[in-house]
KOLVOTI-431950 format. One record per residue (C-alpha): residue number from 1; x, z, y; residue in three letters. Coordinates in steps of 0.02 Angstrom, whole numbers, always signed. Layout:
! KOLVOTI-431950
{node NUM,{X,Z,Y},ala},
...
This chain:
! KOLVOTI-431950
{node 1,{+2108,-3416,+619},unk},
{node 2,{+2065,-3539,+757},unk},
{node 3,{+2129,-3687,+639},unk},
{node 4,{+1998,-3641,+508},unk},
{node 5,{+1824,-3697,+509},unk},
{node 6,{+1728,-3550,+519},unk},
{node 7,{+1553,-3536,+551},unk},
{node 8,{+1528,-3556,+746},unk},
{node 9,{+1425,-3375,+740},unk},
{node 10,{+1553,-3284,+658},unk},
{node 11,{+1715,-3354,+776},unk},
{node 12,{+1774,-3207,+875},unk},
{node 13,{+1686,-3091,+789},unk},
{node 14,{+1792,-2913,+720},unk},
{node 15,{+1758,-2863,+549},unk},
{node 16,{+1661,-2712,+499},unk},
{node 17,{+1772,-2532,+477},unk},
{node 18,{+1798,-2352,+541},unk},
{node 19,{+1987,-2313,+619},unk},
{node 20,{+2116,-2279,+453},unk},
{node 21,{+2230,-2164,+546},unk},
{node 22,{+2354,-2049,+461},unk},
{node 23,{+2302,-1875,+509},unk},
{node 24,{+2292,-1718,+434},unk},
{node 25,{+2097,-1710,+438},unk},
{node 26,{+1982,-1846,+438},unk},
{node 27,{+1788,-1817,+464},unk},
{node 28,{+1758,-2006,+527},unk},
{node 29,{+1694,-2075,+357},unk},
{node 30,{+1533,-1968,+316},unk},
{node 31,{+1648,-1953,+131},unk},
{node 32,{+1604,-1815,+43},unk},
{node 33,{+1764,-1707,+57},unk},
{node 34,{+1736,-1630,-123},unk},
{node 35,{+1856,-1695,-269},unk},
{node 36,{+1829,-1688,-447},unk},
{node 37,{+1867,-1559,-554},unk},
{node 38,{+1977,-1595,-700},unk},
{node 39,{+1860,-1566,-814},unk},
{node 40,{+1757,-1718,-744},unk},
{node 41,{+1899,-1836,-713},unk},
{node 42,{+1939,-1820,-890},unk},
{node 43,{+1783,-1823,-981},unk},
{node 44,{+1765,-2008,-876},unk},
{node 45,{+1941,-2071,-911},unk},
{node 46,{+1896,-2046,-1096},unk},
{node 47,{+1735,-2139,-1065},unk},
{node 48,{+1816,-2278,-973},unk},
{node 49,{+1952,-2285,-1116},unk},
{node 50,{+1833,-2360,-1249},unk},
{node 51,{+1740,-2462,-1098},unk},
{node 52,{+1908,-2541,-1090},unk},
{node 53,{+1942,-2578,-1279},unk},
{node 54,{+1812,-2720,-1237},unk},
{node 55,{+1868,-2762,-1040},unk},
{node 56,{+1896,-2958,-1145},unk},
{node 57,{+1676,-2962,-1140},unk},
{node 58,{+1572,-2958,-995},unk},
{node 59,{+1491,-2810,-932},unk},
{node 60,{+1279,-2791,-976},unk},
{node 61,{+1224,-2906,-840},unk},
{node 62,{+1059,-2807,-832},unk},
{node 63,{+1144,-2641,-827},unk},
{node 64,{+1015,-2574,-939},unk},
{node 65,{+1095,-2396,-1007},unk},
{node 66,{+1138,-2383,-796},unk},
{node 67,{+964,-2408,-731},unk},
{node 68,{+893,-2289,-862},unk},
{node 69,{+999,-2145,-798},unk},
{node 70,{+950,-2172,-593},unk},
{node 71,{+760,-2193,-652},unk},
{node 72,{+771,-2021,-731},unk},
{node 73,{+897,-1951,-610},unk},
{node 74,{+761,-2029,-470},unk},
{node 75,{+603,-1962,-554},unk},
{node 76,{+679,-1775,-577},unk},
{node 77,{+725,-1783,-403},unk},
{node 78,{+568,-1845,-328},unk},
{node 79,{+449,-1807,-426},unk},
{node 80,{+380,-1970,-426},unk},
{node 81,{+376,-2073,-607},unk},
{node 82,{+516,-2204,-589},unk},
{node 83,{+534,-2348,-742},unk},
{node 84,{+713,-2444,-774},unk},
{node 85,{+630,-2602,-722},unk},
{node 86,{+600,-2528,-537},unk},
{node 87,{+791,-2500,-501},unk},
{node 88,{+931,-2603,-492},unk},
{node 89,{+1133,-2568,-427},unk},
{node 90,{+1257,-2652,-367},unk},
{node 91,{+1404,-2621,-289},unk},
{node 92,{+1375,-2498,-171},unk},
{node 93,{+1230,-2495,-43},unk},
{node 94,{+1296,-2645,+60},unk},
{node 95,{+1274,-2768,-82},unk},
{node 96,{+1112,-2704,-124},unk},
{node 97,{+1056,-2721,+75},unk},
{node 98,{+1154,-2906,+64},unk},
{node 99,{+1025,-2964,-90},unk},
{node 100,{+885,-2895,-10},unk},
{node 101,{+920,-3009,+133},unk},
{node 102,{+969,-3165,+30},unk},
{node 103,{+794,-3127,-66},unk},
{node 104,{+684,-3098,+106},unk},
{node 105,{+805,-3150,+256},unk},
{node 106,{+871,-3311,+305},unk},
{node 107,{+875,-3478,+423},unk},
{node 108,{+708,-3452,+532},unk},
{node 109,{+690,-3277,+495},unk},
{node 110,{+683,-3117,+590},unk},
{node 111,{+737,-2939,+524},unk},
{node 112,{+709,-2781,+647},unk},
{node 113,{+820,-2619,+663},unk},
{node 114,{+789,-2459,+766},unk},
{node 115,{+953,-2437,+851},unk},
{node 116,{+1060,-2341,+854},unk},
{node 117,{+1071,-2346,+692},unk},
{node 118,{+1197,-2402,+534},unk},
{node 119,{+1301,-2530,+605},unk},
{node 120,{+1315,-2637,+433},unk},
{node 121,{+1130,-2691,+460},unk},
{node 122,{+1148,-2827,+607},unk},
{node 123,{+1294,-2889,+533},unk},
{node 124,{+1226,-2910,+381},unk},
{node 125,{+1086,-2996,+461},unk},
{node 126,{+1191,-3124,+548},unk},
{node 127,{+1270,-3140,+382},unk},
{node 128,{+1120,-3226,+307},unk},
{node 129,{+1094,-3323,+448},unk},
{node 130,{+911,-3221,+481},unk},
{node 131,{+888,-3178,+653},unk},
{node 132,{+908,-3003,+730},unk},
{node 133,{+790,-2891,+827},unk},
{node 134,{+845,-2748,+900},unk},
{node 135,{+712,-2578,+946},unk},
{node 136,{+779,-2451,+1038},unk},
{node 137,{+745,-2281,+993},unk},
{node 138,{+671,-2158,+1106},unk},
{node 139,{+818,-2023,+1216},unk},
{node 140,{+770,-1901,+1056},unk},
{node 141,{+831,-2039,+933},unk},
{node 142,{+664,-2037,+850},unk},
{node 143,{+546,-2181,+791},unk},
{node 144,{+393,-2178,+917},unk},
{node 145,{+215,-2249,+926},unk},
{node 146,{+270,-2345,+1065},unk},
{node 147,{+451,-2401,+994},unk},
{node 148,{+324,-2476,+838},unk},
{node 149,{+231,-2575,+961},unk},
{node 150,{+375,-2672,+981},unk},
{node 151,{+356,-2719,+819},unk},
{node 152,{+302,-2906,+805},unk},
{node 153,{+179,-2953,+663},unk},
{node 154,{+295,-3094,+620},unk},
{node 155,{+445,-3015,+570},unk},
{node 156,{+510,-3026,+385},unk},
{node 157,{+595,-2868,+361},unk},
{node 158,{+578,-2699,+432},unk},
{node 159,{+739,-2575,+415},unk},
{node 160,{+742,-2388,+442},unk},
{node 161,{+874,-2278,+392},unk},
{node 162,{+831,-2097,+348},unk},
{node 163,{+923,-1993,+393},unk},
{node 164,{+980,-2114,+517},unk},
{node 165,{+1148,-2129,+514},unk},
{node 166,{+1227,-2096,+641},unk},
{node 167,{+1105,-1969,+726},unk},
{node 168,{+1055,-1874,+566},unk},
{node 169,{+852,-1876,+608},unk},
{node 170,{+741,-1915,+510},unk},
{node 171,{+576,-2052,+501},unk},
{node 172,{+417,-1963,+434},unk},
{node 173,{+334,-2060,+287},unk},
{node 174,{+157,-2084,+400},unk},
{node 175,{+271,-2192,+510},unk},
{node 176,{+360,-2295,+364},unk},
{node 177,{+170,-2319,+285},unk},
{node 178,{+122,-2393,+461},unk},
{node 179,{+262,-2521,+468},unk},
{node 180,{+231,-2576,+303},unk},
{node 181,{+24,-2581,+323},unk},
{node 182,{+31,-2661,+513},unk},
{node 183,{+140,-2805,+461},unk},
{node 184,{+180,-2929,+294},unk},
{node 185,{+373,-2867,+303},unk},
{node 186,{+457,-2827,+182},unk},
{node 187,{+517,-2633,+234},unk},
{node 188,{+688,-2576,+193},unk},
{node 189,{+703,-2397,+208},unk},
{node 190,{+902,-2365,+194},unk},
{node 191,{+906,-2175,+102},unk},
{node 192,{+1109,-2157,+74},unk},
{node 193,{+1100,-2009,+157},unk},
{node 194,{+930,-1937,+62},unk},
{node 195,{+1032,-1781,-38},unk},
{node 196,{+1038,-1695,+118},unk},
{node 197,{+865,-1668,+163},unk},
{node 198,{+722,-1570,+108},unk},
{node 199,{+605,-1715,+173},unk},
{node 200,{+506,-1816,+54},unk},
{node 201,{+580,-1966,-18},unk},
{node 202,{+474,-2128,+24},unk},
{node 203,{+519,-2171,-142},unk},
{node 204,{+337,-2093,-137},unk},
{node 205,{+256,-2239,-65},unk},
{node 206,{+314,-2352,-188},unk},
{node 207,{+157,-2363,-262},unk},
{node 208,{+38,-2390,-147},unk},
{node 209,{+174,-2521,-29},unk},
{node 210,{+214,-2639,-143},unk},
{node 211,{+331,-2735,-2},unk},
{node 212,{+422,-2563,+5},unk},
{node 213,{+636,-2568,-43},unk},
{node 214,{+708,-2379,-37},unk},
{node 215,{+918,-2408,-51},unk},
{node 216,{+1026,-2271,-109},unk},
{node 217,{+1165,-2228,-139},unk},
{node 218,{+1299,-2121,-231},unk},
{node 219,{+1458,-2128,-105},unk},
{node 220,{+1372,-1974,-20},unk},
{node 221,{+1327,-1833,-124},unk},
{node 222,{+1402,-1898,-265},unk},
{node 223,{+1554,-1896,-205},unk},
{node 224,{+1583,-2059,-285},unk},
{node 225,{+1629,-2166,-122},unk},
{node 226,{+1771,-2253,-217},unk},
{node 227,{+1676,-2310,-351},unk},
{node 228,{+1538,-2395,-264},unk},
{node 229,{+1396,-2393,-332},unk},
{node 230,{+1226,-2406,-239},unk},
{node 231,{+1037,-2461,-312},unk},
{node 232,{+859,-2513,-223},unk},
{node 233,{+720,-2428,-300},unk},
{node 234,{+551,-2541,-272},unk},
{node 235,{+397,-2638,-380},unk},
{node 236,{+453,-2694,-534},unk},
{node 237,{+425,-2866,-445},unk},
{node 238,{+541,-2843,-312},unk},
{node 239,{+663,-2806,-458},unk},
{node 240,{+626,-2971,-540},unk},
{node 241,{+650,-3062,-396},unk},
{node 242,{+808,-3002,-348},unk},
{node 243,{+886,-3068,-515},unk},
{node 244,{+863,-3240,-407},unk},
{node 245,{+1018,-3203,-293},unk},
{node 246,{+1104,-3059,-409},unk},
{node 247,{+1282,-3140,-464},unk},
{node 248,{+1306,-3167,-649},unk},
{node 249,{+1407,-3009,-685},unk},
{node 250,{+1407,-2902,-553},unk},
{node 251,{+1434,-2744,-580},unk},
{node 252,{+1597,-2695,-691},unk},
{node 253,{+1594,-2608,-870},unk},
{node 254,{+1682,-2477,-781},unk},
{node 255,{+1585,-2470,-636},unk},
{node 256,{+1426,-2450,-735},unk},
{node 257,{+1504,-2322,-859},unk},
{node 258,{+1587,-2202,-703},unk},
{node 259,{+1414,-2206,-643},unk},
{node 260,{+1323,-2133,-789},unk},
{node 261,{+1440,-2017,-821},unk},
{node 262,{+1433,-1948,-637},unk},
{node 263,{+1236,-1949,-641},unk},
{node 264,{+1251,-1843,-806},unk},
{node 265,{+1333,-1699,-689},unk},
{node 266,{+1181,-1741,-558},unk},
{node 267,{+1132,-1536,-562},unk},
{node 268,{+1324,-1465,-541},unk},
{node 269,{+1327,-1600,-392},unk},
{node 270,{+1189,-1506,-299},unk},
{node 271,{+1299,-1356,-306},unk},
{node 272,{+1423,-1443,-166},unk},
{node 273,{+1277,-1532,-95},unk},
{node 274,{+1201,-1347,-40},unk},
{node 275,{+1384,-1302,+18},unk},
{node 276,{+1374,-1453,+144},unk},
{node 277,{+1209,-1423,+210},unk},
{node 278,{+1261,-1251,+240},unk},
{node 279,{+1397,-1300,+324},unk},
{node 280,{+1321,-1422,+432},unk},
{node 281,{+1208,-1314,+476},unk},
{node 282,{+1351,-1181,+524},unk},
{node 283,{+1437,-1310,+629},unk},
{node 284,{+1276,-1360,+730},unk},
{node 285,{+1222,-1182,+780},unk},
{node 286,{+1410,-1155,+836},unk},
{node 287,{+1407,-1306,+939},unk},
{node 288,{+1241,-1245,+1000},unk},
{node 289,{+1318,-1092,+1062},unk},
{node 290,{+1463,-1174,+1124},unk},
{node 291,{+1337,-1257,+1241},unk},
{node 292,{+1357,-1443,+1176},unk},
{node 293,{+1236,-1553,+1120},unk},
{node 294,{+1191,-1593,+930},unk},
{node 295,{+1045,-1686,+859},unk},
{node 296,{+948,-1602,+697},unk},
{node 297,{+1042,-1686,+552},unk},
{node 298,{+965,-1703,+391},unk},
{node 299,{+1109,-1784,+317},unk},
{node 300,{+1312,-1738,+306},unk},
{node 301,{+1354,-1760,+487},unk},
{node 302,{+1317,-1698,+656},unk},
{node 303,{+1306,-1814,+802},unk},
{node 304,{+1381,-1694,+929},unk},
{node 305,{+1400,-1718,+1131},unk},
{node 306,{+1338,-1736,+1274},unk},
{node 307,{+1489,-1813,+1368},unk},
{node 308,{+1543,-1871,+1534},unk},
{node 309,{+1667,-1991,+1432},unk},
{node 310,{+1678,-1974,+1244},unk},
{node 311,{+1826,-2081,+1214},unk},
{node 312,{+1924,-1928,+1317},unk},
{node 313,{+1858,-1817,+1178},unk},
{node 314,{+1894,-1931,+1043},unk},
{node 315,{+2068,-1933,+1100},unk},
{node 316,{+2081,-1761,+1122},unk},
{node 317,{+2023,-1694,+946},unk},
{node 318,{+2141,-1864,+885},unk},
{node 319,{+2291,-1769,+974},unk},
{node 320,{+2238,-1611,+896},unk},
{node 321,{+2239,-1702,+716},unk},
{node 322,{+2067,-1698,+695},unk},
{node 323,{+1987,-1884,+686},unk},
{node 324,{+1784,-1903,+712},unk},
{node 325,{+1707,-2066,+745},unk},
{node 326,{+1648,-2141,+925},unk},
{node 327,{+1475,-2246,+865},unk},
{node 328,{+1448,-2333,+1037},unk},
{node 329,{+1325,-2207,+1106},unk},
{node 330,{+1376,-2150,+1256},unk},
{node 331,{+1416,-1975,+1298},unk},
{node 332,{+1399,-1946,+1071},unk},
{node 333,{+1529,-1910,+932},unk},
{node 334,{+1483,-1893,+757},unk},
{node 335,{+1602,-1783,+652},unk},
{node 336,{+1573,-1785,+458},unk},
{node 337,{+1551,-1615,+360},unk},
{node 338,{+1720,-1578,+288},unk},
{node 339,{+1781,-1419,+202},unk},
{node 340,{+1775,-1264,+275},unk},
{node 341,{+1920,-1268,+331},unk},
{node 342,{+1938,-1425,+397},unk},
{node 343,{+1774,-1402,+485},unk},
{node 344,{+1853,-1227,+558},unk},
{node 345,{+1998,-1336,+625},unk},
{node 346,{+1845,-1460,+720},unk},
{node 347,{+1758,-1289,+789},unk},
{node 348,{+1917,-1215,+852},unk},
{node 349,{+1964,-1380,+940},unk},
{node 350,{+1801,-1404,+1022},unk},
{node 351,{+1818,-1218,+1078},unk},
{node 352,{+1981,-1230,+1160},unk},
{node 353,{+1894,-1411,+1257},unk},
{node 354,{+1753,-1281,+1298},unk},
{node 355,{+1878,-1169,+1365},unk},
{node 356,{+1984,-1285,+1445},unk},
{node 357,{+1853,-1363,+1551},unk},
{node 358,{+1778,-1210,+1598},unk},
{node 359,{+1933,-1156,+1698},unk},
């Protein structure tokens, strides 16, 4: 690519993606390892069947029918009174974190992360040309009074992801409130992982922070990480002012249509969502006894370690067919909650590397 004119910032730099290796289990994606019945599968091909008797029009470009559906699906599930005009999707959570920035990013800008943290969010940053702040988190991986007083009063967005991926903790709501009431940020909290936890949403605070952007999405629980759809809930200004960098046309017919049919099964979905926090929670306390490490995860994946080297380990559970992800922390691995079997496969692998280094 050196003959093309790139942007000087972006020359040498490696695109965003987890390792696509052909193994026989893969628990490197935080996917939700769950298919769809048949039932399901059909009921949305027929859906998608009259969507694409009119594929020749454009989709609604306001995604009306779509945003009614995630404002009830949101109120039921927060208990907090949610309006069409305070949501809108896009394709997947990325795009929705992408026009956030376009709207309140940009040349002679600053955003701020608490790392470690989702990965996407620098690079995103540097996408939009709006500077980047790193905060490091305390050894716990939590959000401290004294990591906030890092926080400069001049920043122009604020982003914390809870459940953080990829440590799994969360951020209380007193701390989110503080960001949002000690600066004139705009605060992105980045909830993809929120059908995990039993912790409030901040989806509360909406109300009473209007500079407050809660992104979802429904790759996780929904199992509906090939679809892509994600959605900001926030003021119903914040709404209207993102239709100022939203392209014409977005989202797809079929996009839009998949998604309402998936949020119609939102209550069978739960069923599976229980079934992976009881697994996760299986998988920590064996870890626990196996005498590793694992942070409290409130979301569909345990970060696991503590390692001399964790690239050894990576490579060993890779020879073993078993493929987790190395984040950059060192002495971590994060392993994603797969089936039970699948997960059995993880336990009994890290059991025999127990073993092994105990003789």
């Amino acid at each position: 690519m050196s003959s093309l004119p790139i942007r000087p910032d972006l020359v040498g730099k490696s695109a965003y993606g987890a390792p696509q290796l052909d193994v026989p289990i893969k628990l490197n994606t935080n996917e939700n390892p769950f298919e769809h019945d048949g039932k399901f599968a059909a009921d949305v091909a027929s859906e998608l069947e009259i969507v694409m008797a009119n594929a020749n029009r454009y989709p609604d470009r306001d995604a009306i029918k779509l945003r009614e559906k995630l404002a009830q699906y949101l109120s039921d599930a927060t208990g907090v009174s949610i309006s069409p005009e305070q949501v809108w999707p896009a394709n997947g959570s990325n795009e929705v974190l992408m026009q956030l920035f376009q709207l309140f990013g940009g040349p002679g800008r600053v955003a701020v992360g608490f790392e470690p943290s989702y990965s996407m969010h620098p690079i995103i940053s540097q996408l939009t040309n709006t500077s980047w702040m790193s905060i490091h988190r305390d050894q716990d991986f939590e959000i401290s009074n004294v990591e906030l007083s890092g926080v400069e009063t001049q920043v122009n967005v604020i982003l914390v992801c809870t459940p953080n991926n990829p440590t799994g903790n969360i951020t209380s709501l007193e701390i989110i409130k503080q960001l949002h009431d000690s600066t004139s940020a705009m605060v992105i909290v980045d909830e993809a992982y929120a059908e995990f936890s039993d912790s409030p949403s901040a989806v509360t605070l909406i109300q009473e922070c209007p500079r407050l952007a809660v992104v979802r999405t429904m790759s996780k629980a929904f199992g509906f990480a090939g679809v892509r759809l994600g959605y900001v809930v926030g003021s119903t200004e914040l709404i209207a002012a993102l239709q100022l960098v939203r392209l014409p046309y977005h989202l797809s017919s079929l996009t839009q249509q998949a998604a309402i049919s998936a949020l119609a099964t939102a209550k069978s979905l739960h069923l599976k969502v229980e079934q992976l926090i009881e697994e996760r929670n299986q998988m920590t306390a064996v870890l626990l006894e196996m005498g590793f490490k694992a942070v409290d995860s409130h979301a569909n994946f345990i970060l696991f370690g503590k390692f001399r080297n964790q690239v050894e380990v990576w490579e060993y559970l890779l020879n073993k067919g078993i493929l987790v992800r190395d984040v950059g922390i060192p002495g971590w691995l994060r392993v994603t909650c797969g089936t039970s079997t699948e997960n059995s496969a993880f336990l009994a692998a890290m059991a025999e590397l127990k073993d092994s280094k105990s003789e």
